[in-house]
C-alpha positions in Angstrom: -8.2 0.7 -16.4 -7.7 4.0 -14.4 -4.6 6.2 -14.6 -3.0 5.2 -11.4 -2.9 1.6 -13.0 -1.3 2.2 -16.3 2.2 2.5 -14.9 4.0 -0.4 -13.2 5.3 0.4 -9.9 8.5 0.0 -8.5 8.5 -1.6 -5.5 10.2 -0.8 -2.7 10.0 -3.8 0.5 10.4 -2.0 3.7 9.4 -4.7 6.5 10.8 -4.5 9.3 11.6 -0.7 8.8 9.8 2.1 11.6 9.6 5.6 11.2 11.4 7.5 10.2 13.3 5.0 8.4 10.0 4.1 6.2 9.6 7.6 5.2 13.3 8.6 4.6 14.1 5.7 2.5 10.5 6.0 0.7 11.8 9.3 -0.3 15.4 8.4 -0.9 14.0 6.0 -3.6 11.3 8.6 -4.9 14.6 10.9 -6.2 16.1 8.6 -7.7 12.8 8.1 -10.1 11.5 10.4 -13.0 8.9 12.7 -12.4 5.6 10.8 -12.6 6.6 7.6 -12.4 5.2 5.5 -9.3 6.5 3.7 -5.9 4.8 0.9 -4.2 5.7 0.6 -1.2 5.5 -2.4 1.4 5.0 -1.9 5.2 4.4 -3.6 8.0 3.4 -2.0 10.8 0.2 1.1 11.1 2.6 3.9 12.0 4.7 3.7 8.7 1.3 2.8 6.8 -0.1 6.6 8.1 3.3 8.3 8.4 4.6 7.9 5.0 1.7 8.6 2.8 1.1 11.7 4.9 5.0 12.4 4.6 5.4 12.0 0.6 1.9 14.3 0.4 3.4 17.1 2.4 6.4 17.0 0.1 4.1 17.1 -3.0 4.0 13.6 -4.3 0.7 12.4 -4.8 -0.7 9.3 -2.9 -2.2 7.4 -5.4 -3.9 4.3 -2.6 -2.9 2.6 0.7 -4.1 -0.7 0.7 -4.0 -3.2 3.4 -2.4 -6.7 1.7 -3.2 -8.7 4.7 -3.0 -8.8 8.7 0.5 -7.1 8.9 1.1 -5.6 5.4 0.1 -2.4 3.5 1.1 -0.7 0.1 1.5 2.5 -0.2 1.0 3.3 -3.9 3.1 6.9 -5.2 3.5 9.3 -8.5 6.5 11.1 -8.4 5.8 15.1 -8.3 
């Protein structure tokens, strides 16, 4: 199993959020967390699923995936810096 995998994620459901809501509550969550440990999170639309990822990496968290779950839905997968 890879690294990224070894760690459950906390998830974090933001349908129905936009930017910059998705970003600033992805990041919100991410400081309340331990260095390391790893955020999914769940989007719905294509803004938040290329904002936040591109967001979190400029603040120095690494993006671990972005997956498309189905027609509307992508997770955004996290570590901590």
């Amino acid at each position: 199993m890879s690294e990224s995998h070894q760690q459950t994620a906390e998830p974090l459901d933001l349908k129905g959020e936009v930017c910059p809501y998705t970003f600033v509550k992805s990041k919100l969550a991410l400081e309340e967390m331990e260095s390391g440990q790893v955020l999914r999170v769940i989007v719905d639309n294509r803004g938040s699923a290329e904002n936040v990822p591109r967001s979190l990496s400029s603040e120095g968290h690494q993006i671990l995936n972005v997956a498309m779950l189905n027609d509307t839905d992508w997770a955004i997968t996290v570590r901590k810096a």
